[in-house]
C-alpha positions as CSV (number, residue, x, y, z in Angstrom):
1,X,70.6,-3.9,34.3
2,X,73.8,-2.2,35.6
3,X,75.2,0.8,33.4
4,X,78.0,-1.5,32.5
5,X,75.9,-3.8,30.7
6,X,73.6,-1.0,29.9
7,X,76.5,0.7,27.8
8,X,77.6,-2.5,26.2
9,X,74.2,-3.5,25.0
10,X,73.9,0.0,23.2
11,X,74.3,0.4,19.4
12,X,76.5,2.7,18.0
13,X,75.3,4.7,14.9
14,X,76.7,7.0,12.1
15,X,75.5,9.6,10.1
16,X,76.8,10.3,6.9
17,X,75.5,13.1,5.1
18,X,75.9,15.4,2.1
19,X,75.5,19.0,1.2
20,X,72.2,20.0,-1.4
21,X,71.7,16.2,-2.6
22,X,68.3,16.0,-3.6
23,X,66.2,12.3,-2.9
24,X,65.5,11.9,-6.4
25,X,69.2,12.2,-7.7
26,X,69.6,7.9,-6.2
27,X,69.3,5.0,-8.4
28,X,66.8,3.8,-6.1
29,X,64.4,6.3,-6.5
30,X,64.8,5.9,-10.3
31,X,67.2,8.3,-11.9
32,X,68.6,7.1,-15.0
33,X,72.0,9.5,-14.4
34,X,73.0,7.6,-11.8
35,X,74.6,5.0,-10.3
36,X,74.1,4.4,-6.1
37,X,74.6,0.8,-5.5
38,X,75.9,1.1,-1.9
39,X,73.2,3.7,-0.9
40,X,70.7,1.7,-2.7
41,X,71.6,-1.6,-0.8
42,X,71.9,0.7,2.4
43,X,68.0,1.0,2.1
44,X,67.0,-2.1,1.0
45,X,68.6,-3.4,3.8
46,X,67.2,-0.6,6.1
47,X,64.6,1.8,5.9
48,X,63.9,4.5,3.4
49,X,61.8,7.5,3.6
50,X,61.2,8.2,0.4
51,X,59.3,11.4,1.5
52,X,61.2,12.9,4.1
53,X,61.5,16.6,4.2
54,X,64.1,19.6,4.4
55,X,62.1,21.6,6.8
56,X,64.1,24.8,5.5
57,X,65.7,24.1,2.3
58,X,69.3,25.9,3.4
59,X,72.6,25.1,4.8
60,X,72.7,26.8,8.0
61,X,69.1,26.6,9.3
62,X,68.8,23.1,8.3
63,X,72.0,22.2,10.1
64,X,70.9,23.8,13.2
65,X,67.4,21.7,13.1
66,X,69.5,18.4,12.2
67,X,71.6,18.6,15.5
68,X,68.9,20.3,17.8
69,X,65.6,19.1,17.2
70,X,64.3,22.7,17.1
71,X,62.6,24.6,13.9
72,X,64.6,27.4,12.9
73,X,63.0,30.3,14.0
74,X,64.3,29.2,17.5
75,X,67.3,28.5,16.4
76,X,69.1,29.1,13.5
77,X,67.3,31.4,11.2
78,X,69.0,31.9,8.3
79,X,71.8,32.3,6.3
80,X,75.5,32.4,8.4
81,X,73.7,32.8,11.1
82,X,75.2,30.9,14.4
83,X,74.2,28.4,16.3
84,X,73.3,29.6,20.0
85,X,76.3,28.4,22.0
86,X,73.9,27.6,25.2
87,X,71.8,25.5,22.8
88,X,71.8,21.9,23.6
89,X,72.2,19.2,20.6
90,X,72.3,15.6,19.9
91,X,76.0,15.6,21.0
92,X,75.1,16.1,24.7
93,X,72.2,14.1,24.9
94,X,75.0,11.4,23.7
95,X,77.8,12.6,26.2
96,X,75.1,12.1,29.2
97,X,74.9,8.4,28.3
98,X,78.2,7.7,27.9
99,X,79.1,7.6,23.9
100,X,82.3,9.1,22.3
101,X,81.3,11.6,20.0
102,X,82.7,12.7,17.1
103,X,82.3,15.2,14.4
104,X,84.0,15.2,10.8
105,X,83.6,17.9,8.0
106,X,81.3,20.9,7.2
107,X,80.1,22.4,10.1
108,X,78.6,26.0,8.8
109,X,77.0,27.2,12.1
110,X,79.4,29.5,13.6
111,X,78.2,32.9,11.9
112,X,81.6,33.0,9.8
113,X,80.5,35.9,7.4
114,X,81.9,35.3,3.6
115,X,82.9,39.1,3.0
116,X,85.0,39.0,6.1
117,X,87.5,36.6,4.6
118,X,87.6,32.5,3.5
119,X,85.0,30.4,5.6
120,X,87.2,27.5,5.3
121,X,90.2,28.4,7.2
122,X,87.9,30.0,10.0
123,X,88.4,28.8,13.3
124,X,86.1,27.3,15.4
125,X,86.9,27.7,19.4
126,X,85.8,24.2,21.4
127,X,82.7,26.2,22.9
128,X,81.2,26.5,19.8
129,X,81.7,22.8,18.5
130,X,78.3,21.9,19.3
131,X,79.1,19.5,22.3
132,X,81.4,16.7,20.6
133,X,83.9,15.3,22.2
134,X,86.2,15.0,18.8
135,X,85.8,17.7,16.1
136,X,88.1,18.2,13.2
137,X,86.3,20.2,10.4
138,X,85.9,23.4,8.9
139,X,82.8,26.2,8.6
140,X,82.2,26.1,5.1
141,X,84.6,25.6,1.9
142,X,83.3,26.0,-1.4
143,X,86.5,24.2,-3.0
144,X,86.7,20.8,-3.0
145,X,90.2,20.3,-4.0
146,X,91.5,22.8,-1.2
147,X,89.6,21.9,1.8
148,X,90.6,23.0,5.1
149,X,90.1,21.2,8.7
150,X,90.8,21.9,11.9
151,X,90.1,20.7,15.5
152,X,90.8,17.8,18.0
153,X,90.6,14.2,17.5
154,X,93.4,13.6,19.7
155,X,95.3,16.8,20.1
156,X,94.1,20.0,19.3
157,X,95.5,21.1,15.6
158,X,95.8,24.2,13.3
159,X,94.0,24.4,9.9
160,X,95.6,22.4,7.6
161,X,95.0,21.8,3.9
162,X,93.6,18.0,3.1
163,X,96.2,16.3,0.1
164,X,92.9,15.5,-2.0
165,X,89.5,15.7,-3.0
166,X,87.4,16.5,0.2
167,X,85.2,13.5,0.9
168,X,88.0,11.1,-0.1
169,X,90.1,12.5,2.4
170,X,87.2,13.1,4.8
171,X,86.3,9.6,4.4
172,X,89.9,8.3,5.4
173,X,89.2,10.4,8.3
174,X,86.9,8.8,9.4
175,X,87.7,5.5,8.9
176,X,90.6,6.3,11.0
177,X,88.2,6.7,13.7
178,X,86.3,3.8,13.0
179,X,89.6,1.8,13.4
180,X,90.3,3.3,16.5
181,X,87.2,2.0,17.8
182,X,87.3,-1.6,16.5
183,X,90.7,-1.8,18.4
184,X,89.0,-0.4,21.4
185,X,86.2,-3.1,21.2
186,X,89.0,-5.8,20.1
187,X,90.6,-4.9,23.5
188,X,87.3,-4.6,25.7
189,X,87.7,-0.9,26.3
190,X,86.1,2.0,25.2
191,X,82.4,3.2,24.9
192,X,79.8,2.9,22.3
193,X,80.0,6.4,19.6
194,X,78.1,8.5,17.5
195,X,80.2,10.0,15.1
196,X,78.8,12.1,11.9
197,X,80.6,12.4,8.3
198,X,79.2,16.2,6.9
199,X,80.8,16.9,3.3
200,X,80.2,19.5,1.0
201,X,79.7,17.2,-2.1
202,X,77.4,17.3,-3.9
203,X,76.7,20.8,-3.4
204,X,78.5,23.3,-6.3
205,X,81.1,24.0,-7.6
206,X,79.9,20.4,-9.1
207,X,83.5,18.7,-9.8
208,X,84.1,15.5,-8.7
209,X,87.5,13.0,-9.0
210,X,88.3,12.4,-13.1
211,X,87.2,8.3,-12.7
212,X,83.9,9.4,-11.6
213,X,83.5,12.1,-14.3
214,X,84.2,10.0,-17.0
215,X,80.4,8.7,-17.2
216,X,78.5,11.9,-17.6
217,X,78.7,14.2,-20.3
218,X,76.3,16.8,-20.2
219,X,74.9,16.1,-23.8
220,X,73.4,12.9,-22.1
221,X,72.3,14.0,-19.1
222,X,68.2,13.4,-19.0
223,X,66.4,16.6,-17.5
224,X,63.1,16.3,-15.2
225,X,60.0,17.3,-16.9
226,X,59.4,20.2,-15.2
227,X,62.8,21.8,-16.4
228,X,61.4,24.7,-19.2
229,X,62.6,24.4,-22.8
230,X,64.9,27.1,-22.1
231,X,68.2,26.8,-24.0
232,X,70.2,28.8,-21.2
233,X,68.3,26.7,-18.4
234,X,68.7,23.8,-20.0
235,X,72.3,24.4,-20.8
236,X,73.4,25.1,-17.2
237,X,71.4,22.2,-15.6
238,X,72.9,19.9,-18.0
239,X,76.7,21.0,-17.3
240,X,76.0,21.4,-13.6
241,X,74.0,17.8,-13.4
242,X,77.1,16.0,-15.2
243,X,79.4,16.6,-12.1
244,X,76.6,16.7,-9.8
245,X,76.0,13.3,-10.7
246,X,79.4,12.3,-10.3
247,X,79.8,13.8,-6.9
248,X,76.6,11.4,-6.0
249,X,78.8,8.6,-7.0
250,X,81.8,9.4,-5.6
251,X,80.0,9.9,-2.0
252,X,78.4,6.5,-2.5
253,X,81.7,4.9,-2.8
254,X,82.8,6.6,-0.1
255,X,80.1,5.0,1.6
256,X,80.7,1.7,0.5
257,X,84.6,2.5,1.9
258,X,83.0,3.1,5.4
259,X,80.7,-0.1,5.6
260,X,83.9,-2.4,4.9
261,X,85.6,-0.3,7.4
262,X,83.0,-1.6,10.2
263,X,83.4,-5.1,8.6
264,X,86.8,-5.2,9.2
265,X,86.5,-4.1,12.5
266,X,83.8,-6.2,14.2
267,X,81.3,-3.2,14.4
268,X,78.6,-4.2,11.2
269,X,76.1,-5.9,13.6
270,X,76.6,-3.0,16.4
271,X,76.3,0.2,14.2
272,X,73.6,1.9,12.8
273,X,73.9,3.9,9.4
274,X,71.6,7.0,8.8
275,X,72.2,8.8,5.7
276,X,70.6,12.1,4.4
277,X,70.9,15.3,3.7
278,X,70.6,18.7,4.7
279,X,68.6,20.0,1.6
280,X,68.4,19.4,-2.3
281,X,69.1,21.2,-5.8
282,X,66.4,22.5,-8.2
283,X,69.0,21.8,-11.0
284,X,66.7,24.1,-13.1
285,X,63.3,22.3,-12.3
286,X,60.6,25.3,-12.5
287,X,63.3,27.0,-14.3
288,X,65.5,27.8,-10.7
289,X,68.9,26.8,-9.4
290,X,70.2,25.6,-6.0
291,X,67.7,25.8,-3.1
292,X,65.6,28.2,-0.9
293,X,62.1,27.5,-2.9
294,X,59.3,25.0,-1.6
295,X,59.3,23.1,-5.1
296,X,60.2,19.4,-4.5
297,X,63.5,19.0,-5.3
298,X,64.9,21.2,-3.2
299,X,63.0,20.1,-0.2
300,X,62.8,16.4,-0.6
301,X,66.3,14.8,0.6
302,X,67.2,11.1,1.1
303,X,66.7,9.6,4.6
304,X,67.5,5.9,4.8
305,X,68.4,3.9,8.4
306,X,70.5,0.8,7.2
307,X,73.1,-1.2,8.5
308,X,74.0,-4.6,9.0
309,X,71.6,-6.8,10.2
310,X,70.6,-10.1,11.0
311,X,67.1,-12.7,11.0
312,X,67.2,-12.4,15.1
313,X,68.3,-8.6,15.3
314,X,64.9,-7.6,15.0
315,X,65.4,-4.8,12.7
316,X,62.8,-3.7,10.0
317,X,63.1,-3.2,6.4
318,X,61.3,-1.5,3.9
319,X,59.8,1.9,2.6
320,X,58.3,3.9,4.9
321,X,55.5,7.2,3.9
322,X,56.0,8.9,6.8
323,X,56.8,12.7,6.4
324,X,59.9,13.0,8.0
325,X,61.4,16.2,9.0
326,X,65.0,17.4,10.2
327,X,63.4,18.6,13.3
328,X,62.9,14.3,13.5
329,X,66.4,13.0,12.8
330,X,67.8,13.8,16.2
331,X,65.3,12.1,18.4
332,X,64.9,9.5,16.1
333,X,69.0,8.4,16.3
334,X,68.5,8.5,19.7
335,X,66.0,6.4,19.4
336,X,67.7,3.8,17.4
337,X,70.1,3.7,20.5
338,X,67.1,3.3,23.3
339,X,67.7,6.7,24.8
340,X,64.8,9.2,25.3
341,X,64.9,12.3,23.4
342,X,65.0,15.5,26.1
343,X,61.9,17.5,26.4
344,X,63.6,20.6,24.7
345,X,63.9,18.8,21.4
346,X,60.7,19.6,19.7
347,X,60.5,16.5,17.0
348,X,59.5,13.1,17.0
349,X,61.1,10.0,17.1
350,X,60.6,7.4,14.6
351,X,62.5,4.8,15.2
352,X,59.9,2.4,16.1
353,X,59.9,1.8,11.7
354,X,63.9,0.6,11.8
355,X,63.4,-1.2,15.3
356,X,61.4,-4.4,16.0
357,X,60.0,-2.9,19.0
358,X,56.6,-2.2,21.6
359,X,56.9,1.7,20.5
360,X,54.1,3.0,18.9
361,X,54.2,3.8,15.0
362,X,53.2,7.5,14.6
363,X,52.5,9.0,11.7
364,X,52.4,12.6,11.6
365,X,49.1,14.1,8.9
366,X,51.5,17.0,7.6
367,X,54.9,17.8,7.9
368,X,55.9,22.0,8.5
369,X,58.0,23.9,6.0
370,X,59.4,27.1,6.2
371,X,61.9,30.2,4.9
372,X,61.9,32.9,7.9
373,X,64.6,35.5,6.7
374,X,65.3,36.6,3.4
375,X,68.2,34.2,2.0
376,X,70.3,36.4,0.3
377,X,70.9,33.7,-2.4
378,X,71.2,34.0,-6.1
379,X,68.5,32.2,-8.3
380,X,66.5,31.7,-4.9
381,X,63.1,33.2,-3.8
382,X,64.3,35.4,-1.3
383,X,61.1,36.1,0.7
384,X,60.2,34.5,3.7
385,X,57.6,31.9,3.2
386,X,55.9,29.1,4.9
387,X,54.0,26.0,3.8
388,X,53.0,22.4,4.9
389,X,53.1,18.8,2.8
390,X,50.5,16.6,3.3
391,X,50.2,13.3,4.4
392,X,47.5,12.9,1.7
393,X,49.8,14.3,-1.1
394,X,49.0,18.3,-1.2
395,X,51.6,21.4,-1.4
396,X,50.9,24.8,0.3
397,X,52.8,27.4,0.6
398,X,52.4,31.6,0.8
399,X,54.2,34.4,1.4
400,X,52.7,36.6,4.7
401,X,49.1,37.7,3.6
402,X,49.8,36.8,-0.1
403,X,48.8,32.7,-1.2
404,X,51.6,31.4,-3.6
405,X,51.7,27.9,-4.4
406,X,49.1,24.7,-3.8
407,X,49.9,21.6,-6.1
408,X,48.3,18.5,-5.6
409,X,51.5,16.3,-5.5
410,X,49.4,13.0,-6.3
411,X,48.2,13.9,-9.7
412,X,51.1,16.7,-10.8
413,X,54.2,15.3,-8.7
414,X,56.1,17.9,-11.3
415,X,54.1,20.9,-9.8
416,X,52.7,22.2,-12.9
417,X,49.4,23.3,-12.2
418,X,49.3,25.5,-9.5
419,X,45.5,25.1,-7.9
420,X,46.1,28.0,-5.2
421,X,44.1,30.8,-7.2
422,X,41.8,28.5,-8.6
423,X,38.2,29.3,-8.0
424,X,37.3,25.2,-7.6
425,X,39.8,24.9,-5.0
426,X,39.1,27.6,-2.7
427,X,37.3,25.0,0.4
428,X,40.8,23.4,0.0
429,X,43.0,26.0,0.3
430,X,41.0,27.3,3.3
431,X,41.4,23.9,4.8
432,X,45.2,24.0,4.1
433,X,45.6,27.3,5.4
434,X,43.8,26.5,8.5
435,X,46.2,23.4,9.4
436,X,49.0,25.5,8.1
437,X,47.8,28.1,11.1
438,X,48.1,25.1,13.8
439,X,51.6,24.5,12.7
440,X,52.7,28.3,13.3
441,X,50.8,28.4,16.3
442,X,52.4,25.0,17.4
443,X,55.8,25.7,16.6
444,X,55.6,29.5,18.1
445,X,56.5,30.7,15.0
446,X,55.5,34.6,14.0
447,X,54.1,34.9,10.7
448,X,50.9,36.4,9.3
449,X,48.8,34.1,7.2
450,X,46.3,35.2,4.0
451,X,42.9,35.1,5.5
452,X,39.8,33.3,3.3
453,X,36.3,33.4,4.0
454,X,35.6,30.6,1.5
């Protein structure tokens, strides 16, 4: 096959994701506070992975895995730190085969200190745009009404202020794009893209647009189980969860916006969507806030591969177990669009469980979780610490010599009963520890480990 046909034969694909959106705050996945009808049909039409991981649960590092493929102790290793600008991403893996790439919204990987000044009119210089072709975004912006962009799409432009509420106006963005390349493809021009939505929502300050506020009044708002009986917890998580929720919804309509935007323009059947996001929200589970901790809701984050399909596209659907980390997401998009993922990228690619294909299926037995700097964050353990989740459902994580946490996640998914000092569990912990060891040495991570002789 020529490259010609090569490039037409390709897919296209999208990622859209959010900012601290936890996988359990999705109707699918059983929340009674809210209402995801577009993401829901997204995965029953795809693939969901229900147990896919944030292997650092926070902004910057995580970012830097998502677009690299490398953990972030080789990367980006903490907070407003910057992305190395001779580090390779997704972006040019794209560029070599010949896709249009594009990038809209948060970026948050160019070191932008918060004390110097305001993140969101920072400007980004083209070297440090990670690789895409198109960029118009901003570095970080804590205001939802008053976000910022900047960047070229198709002329380099100044910050300006967006008219409305950030992933609205995001959104309309990108559909602009979207319809740029559905003329392209009406006119035979043009190549196939990978272009990425990033918007702060539903991270805090947790406002969303009036119409999707309307529905949730903290007094209703039904707290997980492992959220203590504290009246000033319980408080906060309640009035932070009512526009949480609401920014959930307001991305999902979003979302629904951008699928009849590929409708309209002839590119359903050649586009895949992957949504996720870059970490979740403790919302007051084991009595915390925001992120940084190894409890599940701030590591486990939605991960669905959907799109349009078709009887003869030979596309799976389902729910798939497999402990997906960001390290993965990279070299599994390029997956979905039959390219190789370069050696340098140090995850694995599992598209083989959206694709009707002759790949083999792997399944990894533990997936590699991590916080190497102190964070700096309020309400946050700011420690480094390391950990692995189990394929078989078990939590371990510990600080450097000290053990911490151990849950087993089948029979206490809340993680109240923490086994790791308990005398009947020692042989597992040991056993834990020991696979926790391969990771670090795997990985070339630095980090000094408790030592048992149990």
């Amino acid at each position: 096959m020529n490259d010609e046909n090569q490039k037409e034969k390709r897919k296209n694909v999208i990622w859209i994701f959010g900012d601290q959106h936890r996988a359990q705050a999705l109707s699918i996945h059983n929340d009674p506070n809210v209402n995801t009808p577009n993401i829901d049909n997204l995965a029953v039409s795809g693939v969901d992975f229900p147990n896919a991981i944030a292997g650092y649960p926070l902004c910057c590092p995580a970012r830097g895995s998502i677009l690299t493929s490398k953990y972030p102790h080789k990367c980006v290793p903490g907070h407003e730190h910057q992305l190395p600008q001779d580090q390779p991403t997704i972006a040019h893996v794209f560029n070599e085969n010949g896709y249009d790439t594009a990038y809209f919204g948060k970026w948050h990987l160019d070191g932008f200190q918060e004390k110097e000044g305001r993140a969101a009119k920072h400007y980004i210089p083209i070297e440090r745009r990670g690789g895409f072709k198109k960029w118009l975004g901003y570095e970080n912006n804590n205001s939802q009404w008053d976000c910022w962009v900047h960047g070229k799409v198709n002329e380099e432009v100044e910050p300006y202020r967006l008219p409305g509420y950030e992933t609205d106006e995001l959104t309309n963005l990108f559909i602009q794009y979207i319809q740029d390349k559905g003329k392209e493809k009406q006119n035979e021009k043009g190549s196939p893209f990978f272009a990425v939505l990033s918007v702060q929502p539903p991270h805090d300050p947790y406002i969303a647009p009036e119409e999707f506020r309307q529905g949730h009044s903290p007094s209703h708002i039904s707290l997980r189980s492992n959220v203590p009986s504290v009246p000033r917890i319980e408080e906060k998580a309640r009035q932070d969860l009512s526009g949480y929720y609401a920014m959930i919804e307001n991305l999902d309509w979003n979302l629904g916006r951008i699928q009849a935007a590929l409708q309209e323009c002839d590119l359903s059947f050649d586009t895949h969507i992957v949504f996720f996001s870059d970490h979740g929200d403790l919302h007051g589970s084991q009595g915390q806030f925001k992120k940084t901790s190894p409890y599940e809701e701030a590591i486990r984050v939605p991960f669905i591969i959907g799109g349009e399909q078709s009887f003869y596209d030979g596309r799976k659907t389902g729910a798939s177990s497999v402990l997906l980390n960001h390290v993965d997401i990279a070299p599994t998009t390029l997956g979905l669009c039959d390219i190789e993922k370069p050696e340098w990228m140090d995850g694995k690619d599992y598209s083989p469980y959206r694709l009707q294909n002759n790949k083999e299926q792997i399944e990894p037995d533990s997936a590699y979780i991590q916080s190497v700097i102190p964070t700096g964050h309020g309400d946050s353990v700011d420690k480094p610490w390391r950990g692995i989740v189990t394929k078989d459902g078990w939590k371990y994580v510990c600080f450097e010599k000290i053990t911490w946490l151990m849950f087993n996640l089948n029979e206490d998914p809340f993680e109240q009963v923490n086994l790791a000092h308990n005398t009947l569990y020692f042989k597992k912990r040991k056993e834990l520890n020991d696979r926790l060891k391969l990771w670090i040495e795997d990985t070339e991570d630095v980090f000094i480990l408790p030592i048992y002789d149990e």
